[in-house]
KOLPAMAR-805936 format. One record per residue (C-alpha): residue number from 1; x, y, z. Coordinates in steps of 0.02 Angstrom, whole numbers, plus 32768, in hexadecimal, padded with zeros to 4 digits. Layout:
BEGIN
> num,x,y,z
> NUM,X,Y,Z
...
//
This chain:
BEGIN
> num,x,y,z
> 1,568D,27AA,5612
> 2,55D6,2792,561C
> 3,55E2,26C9,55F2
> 4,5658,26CE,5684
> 5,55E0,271C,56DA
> 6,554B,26C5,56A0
> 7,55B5,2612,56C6
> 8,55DB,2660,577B
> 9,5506,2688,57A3
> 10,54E1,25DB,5745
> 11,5555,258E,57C7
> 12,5540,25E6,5852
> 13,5471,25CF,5843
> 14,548E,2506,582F
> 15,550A,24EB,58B4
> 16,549D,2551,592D
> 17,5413,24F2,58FD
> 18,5476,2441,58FE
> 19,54AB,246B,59B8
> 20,53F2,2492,59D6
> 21,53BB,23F8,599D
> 22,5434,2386,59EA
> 23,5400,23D6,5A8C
> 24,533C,23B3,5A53
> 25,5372,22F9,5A29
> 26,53D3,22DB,5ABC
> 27,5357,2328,5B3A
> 28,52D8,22A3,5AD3
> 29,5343,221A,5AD9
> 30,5365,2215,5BB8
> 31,528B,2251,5BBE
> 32,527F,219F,5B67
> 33,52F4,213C,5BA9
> 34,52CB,217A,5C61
> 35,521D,2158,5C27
> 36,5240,208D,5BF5
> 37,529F,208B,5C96
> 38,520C,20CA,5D03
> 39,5191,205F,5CA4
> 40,5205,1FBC,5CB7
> 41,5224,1FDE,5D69
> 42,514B,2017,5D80
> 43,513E,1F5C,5D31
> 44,51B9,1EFA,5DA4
> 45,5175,1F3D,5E5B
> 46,50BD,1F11,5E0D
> 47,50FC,1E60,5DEB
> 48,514E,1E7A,5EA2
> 49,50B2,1E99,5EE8
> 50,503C,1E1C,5E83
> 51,50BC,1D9D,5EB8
> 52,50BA,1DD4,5F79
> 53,4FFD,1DC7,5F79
> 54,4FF1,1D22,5F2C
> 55,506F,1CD7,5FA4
> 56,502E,1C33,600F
> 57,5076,1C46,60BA
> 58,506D,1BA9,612E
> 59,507B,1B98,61FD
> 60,511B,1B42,6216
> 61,50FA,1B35,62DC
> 62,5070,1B7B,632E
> 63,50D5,1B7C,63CE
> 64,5151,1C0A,6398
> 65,50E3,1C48,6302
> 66,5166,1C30,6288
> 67,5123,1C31,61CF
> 68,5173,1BF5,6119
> 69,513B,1BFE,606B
> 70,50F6,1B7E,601C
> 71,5155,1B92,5F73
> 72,50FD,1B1B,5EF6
> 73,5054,1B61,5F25
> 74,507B,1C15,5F24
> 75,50DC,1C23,5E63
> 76,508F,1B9B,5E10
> 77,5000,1C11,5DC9
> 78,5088,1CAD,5DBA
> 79,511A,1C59,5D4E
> 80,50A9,1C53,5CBD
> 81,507D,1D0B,5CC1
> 82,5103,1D51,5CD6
> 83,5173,1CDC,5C57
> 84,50F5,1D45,5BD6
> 85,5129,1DD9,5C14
> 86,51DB,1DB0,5BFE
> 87,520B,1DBA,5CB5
> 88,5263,1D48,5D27
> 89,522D,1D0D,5DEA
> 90,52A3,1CD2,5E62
> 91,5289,1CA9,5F0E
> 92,5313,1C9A,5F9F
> 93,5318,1C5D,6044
> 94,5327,1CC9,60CF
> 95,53C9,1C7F,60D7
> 96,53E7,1CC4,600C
> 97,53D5,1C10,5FD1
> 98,536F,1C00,5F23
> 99,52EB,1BA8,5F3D
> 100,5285,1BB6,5EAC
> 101,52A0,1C1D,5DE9
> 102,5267,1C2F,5D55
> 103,5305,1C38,5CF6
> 104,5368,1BB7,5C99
> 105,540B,1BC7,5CE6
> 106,5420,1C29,5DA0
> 107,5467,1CE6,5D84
> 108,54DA,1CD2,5E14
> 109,54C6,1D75,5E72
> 110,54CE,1DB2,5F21
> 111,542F,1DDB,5F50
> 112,540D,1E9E,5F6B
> 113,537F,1EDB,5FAF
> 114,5345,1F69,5F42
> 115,5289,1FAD,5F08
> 116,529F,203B,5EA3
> 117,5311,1FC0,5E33
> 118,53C7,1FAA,5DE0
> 119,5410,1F71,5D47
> 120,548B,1ED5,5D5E
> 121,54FF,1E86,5CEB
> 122,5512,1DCE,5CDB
> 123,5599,1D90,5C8A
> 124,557D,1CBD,5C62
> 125,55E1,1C4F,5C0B
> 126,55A7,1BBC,5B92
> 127,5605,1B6C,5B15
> 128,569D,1BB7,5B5E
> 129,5662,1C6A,5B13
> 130,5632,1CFD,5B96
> 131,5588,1D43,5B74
> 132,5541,1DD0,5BD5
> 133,54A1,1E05,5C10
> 134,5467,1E8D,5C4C
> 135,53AB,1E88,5CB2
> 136,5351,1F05,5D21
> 137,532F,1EA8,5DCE
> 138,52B3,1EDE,5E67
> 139,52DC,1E89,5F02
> 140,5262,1E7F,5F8A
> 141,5272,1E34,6039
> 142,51CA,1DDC,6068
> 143,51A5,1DD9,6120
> 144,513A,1DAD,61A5
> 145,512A,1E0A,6244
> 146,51DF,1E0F,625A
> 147,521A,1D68,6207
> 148,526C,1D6C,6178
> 149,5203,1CE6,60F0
> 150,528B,1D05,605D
> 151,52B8,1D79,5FDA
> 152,5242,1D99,5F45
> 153,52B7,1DC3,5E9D
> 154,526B,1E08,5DE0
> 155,52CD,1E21,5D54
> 156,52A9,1E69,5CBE
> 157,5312,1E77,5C19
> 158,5382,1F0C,5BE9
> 159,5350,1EFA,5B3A
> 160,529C,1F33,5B5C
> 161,530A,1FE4,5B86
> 162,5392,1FD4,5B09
> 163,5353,1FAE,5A82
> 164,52BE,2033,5A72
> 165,5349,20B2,5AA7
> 166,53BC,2072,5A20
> 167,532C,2090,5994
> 168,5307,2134,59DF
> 169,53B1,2156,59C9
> 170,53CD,211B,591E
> 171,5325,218F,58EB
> 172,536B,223D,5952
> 173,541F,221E,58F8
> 174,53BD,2201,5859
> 175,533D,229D,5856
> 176,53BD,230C,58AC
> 177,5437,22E4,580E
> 178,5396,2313,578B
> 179,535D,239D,57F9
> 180,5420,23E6,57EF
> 181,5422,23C8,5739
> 182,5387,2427,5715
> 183,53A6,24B1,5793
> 184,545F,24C3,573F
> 185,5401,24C6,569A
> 186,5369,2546,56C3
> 187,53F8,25A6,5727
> 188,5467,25B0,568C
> 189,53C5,25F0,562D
> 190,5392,2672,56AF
> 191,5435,26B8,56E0
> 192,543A,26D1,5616
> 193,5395,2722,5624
> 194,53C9,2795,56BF
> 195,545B,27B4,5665
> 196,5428,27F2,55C7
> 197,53F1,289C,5602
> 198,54A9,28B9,564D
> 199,54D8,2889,559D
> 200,5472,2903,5549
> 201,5498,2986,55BA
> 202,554B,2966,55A3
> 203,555A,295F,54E1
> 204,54E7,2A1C,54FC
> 205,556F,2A5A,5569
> 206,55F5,2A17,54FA
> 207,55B0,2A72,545C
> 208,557C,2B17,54C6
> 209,562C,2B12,5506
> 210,5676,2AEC,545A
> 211,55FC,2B74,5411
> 212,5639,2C0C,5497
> 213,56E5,2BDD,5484
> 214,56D4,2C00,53CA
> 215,5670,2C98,53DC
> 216,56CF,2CDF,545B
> 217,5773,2CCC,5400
> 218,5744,2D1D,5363
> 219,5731,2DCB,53B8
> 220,57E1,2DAA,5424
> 221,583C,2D78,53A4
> 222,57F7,2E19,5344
> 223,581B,2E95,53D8
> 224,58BC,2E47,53E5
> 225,58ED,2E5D,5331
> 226,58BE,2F04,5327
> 227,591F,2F4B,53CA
> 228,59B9,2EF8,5376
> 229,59A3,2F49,52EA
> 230,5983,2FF3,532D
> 231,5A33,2FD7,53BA
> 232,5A8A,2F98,5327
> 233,5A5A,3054,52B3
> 234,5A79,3090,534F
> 235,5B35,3051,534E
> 236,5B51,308D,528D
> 237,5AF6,311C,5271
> 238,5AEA,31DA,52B9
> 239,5A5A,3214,52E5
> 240,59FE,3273,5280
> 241,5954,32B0,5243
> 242,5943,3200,51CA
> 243,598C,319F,5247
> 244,590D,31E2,52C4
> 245,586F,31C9,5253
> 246,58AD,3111,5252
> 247,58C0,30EA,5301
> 248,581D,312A,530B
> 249,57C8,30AF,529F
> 250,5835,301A,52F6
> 251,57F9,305E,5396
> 252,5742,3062,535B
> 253,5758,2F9F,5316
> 254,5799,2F69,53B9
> 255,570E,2FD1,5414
> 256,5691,2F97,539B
> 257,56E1,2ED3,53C1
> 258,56CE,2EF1,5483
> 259,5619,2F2B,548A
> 260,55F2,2E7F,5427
> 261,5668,2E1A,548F
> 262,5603,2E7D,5541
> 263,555C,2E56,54DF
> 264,557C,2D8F,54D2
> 265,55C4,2D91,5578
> 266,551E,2DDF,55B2
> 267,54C9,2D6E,5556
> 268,5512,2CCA,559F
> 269,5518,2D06,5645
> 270,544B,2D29,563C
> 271,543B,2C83,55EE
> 272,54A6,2C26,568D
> 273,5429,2C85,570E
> 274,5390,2C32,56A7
> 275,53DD,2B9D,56AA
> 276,5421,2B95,5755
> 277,5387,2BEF,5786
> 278,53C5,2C85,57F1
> 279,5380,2CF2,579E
> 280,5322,2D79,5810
> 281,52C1,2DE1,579A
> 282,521F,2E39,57CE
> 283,517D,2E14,578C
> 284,5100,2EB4,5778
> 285,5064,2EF6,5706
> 286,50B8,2F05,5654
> 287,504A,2F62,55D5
> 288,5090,2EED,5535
> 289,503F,2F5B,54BC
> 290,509B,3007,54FC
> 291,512B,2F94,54F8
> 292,5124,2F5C,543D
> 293,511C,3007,5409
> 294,51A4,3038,5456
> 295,520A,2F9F,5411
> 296,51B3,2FBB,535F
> 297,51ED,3069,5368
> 298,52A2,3053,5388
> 299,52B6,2FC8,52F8
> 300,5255,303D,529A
> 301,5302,3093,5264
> 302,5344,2FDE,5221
> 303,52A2,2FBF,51C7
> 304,52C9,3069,5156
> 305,537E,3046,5145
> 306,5345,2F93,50F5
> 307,5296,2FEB,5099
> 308,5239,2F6A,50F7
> 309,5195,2F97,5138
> 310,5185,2F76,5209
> 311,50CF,2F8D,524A
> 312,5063,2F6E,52D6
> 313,4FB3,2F36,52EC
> 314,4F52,2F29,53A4
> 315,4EB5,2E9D,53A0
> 316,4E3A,2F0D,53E5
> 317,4DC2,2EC5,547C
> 318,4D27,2E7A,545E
> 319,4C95,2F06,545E
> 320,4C48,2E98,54DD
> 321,4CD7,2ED1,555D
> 322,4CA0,2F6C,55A6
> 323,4CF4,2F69,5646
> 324,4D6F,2FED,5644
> 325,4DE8,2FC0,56C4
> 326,4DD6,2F1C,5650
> 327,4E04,2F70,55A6
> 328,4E80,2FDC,5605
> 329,4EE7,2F45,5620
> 330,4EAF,2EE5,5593
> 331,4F6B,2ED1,555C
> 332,4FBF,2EE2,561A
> 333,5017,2E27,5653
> 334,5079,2E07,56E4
> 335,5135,2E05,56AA
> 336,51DD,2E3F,56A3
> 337,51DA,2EEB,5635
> 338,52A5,2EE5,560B
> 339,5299,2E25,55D4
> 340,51F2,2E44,5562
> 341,5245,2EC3,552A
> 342,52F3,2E60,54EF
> 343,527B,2DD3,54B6
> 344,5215,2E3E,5443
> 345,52AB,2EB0,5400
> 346,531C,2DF7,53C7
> 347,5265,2DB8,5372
> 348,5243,2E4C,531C
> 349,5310,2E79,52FC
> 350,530F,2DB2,52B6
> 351,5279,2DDE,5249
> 352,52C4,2E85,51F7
> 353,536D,2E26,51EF
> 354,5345,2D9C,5181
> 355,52C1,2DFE,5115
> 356,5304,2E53,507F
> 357,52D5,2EFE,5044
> 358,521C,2F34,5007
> 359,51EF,2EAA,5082
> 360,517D,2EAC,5113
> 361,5171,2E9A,51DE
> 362,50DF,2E97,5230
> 363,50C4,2E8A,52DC
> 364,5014,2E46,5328
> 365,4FC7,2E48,53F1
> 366,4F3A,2E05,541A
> 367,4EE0,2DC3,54AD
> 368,4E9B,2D28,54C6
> 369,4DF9,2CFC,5521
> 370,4DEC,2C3F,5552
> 371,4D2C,2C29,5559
> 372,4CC4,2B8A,557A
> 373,4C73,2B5D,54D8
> 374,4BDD,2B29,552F
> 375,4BAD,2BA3,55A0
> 376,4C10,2C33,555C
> 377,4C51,2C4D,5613
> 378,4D15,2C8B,5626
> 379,4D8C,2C1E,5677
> 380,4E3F,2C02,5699
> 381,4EB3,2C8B,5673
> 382,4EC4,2CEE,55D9
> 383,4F5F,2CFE,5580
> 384,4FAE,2D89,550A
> 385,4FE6,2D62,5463
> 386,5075,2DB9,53F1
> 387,5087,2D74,5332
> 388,5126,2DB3,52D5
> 389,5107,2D99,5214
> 390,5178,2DB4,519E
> 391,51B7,2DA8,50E1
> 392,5260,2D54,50F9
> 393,52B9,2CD2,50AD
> 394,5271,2C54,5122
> 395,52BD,2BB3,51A7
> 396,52D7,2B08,513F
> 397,5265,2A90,51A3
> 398,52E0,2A22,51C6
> 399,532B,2ABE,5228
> 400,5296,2AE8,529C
> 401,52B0,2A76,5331
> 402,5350,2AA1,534A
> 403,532D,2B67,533A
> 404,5338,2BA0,53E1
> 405,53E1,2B38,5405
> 406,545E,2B9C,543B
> 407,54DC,2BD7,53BE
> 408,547A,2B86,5353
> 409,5484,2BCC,529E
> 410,5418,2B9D,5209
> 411,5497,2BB7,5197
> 412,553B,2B63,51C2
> 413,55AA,2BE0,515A
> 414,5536,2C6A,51C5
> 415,5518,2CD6,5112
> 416,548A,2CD5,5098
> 417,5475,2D0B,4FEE
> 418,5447,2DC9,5013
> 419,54F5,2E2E,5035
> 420,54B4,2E97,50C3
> 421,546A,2DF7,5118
> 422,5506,2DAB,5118
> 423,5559,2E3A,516C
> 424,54E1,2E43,51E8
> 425,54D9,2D88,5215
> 426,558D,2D8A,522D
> 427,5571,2DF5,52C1
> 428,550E,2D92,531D
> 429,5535,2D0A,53B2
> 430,54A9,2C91,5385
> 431,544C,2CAF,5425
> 432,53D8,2D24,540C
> 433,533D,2C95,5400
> 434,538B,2C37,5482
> 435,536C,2CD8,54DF
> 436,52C6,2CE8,54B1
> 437,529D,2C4C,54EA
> 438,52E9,2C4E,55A5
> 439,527B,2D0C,55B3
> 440,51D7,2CA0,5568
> 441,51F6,2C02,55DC
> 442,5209,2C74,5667
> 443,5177,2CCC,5658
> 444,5111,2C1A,563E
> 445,50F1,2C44,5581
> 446,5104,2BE9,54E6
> 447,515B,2C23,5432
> 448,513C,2BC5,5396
> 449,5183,2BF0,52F4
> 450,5144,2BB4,522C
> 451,51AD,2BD1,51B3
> 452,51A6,2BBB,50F4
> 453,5252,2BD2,50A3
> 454,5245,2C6B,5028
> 455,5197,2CA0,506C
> 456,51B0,2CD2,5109
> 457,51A0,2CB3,51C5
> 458,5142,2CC8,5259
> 459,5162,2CBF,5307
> 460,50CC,2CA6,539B
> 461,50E1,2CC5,543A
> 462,506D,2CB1,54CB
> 463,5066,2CFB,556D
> 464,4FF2,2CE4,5604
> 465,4FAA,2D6D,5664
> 466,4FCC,2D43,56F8
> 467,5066,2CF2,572C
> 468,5054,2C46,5766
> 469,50A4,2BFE,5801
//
């Protein structure tokens, strides 16, 4: 599909561009010719008027005033010039007689009076072969008063139009043919380039479709074994106090099953608004460190179940800050309270998760101050920052950049070597970081996590103060 589709841009962008430049060469190609024309024809009425000007008109009879030309005198000192030149003179009668020419053999042509000049075709024979010529004639009619002294004819060859035009030709054809080649072959290499974020974007909603499919059929196919099972006790047994006590627990599993199967429902239709970006949630003053004690003191209840040890340190201010609206709101950023909130609950329920027992959490905010090193003068906007530290088995490196993909598991088989792990991992949809990433993108913030496997991890994330636009 997408080499299809890449083939289709590649040549859709050079036959565009072929059509343009056929357009380009033939708009060049009648600029030129009409250009030789217009010179050839600027050349022949100069010759034409040269030629008039150098004409030696005699009396005939002074009686009547009747005048002729006296030909010898008046293109003797003109057939050399113009023979250079590669034109031809000829001079008629006023009858249309030739009277005198500088070409070898007479072209045979009624004369036609014409300035702005024609192209003529002359067909001659010799050797009992046709040849053909084709010239570019002015014809003037010299007068005097109002006799008619003859007609004044200059021809000039075709070639001097053809064959420039032929050559321009030839070079258009030629570059338009190397310019189509190239454009087909950059075209083939952009379209590849414009295409390859489709492709990625694709193969991602390939795998995230893949990935729900899976997770959501698990918890289906669960509720649906389990309401067979209870119609089919249903069908062979009475009902009675045993009986009872174990539709119960089916009815708890399938409960249990649809609260996880709501959750990752939730969870993908949250991460659709990010991503679609229709998401309408308002922005006020949160106080982040009344919020991590709140979300440190409801995982406090998993920490003792798994003897780990959860705490919470607050950077205190600077003692040079003694504003107290300042230190009031040393910890207050402009946010979303219910998305901080599900951010810092799956980081800190991810910490206590993959740390065994007699192991540690801790949870760190602090403020930072950008300063100018120089002057010691504040500028730009400070930002909040929450480290979550703790003693777990640790991310493989190789696993890192691909942490906060959705569904994304470190572990393929999803269990680890501690029991209660295991269990717990099994129960979850693989998007909590994913999560935690929209809520920190969406707030302009950053998260970074190090990891050393069997030491432990930590997770940073940063937060502006104020919200940028």
């Amino acid at each position: 599909m997408f080499q299809t589709t890449r083939r289709r841009l590649a040549l859709w962008y050079t036959a565009v561009t072929a059509v343009l430049l056929l357009l380009f060469a033939i708009g060049v190609y009648l600029y030129v010719r009409s250009t030789l024309v217009e010179r050839v024809d600027d050349t022949l009425n100069h010759v034409v008027e040269v030629v008039e000007r150098s004409l030696v008109i005699e009396p005939v009879n002074s009686d009547n005033g009747r005048s002729r030309i006296n030909v010898e005198a008046s293109f003797r000192n003109n057939a050399d010039t113009v023979e250079d030149d590669h034109i031809d003179l000829e001079w008629f009668s006023p009858t249309g007689k030739l009277l005198w020419s500088t070409l070898s053999e007479p072209l045979d042509i009624p004369i036609h009076v014409n300035r702005t000049g024609e192209t003529v075709h002359v067909v001659r024979q010799r050797d009992g072969e046709n040849s053909s010529l084709l010239l570019r004639q002015v014809t003037e009619r010299v007068e005097v008063g109002k006799q008619v002294l003859g007609y004044l004819r200059v021809s000039h060859p075709w070639f001097e139009v053809t064959k420039p035009s032929r050559q321009l030709i030839f070079d258009l054809a030629l570059g338009i043919w190397l310019m189509v080649l190239s454009v087909g072959a950059s075209g083939w290499f952009l379209s590849g380039k414009a295409m390859e974020p489709v492709r990625q974007s694709y193969q991602r909603l390939k795998q995230f479709t893949a990935d729900a499919s899976h997770e959501l059929r698990s918890p289906i196919a669960l509720i649906q074994t389990n309401v067979q099972v209870a119609l089919a006790d249903l069908e062979s047994a009475e009902v009675e106090g045993a009986t009872l006590e174990h539709y119960r627990q089916q009815l708890k599993v399938v409960e249990r099953l649809t609260q996880r199967l709501g959750k990752l429902v939730n969870d993908l239709l949250f991460l659709a608004r990010q991503d679609s970006g229709i998401s309408k949630e308002s922005f006020s003053p949160c106080p982040v460190d009344a919020l991590l004690m709140e979300v440190v003191e409801e995982q406090q209840l998993l920490a003792a179940e798994k003897d780990i040890t959860l705490s919470f340190k607050l950077v205190d201010p600077p003692a040079s800050e003694t504003n107290p609206e300042m230190l009031e709101n040393w910890f207050t950023l402009i946010g979303n309270w219910d998305q901080l909130v599900r951010l810092f609950t799956n980081l800190i329920g991810n910490a206590l998760r993959y740390t065994t027992s007699s192991g540690w959490v801790n949870v760190e905010l602090a403020r930072i101050e950008e300063n100018n090193r120089v002057s010691g003068l504040r500028y730009g906007s400070p930002q909040l920052q929450v480290k979550i530290s703790d003693t777990g088995i640790g991310i493989p490196a190789e696993a890192l950049p691909r942490l906060f993909d959705r569904f994304y598991r470190v572990d393929p088989a999803r269990t680890h070597t501690n029991s209660k792990t295991a269990t717990e991992n099994t129960t979850g949809s693989g998007l909590g970081l994913a999560i935690a990433l929209a809520i920190v993108e969406n707030h302009h913030g950053q998260i970074q996590v190090e990891s050393t496997v069997g030491i432990g991890t930590t997770v940073t994330v940063t937060l502006p103060i104020g919200l940028e636009t």
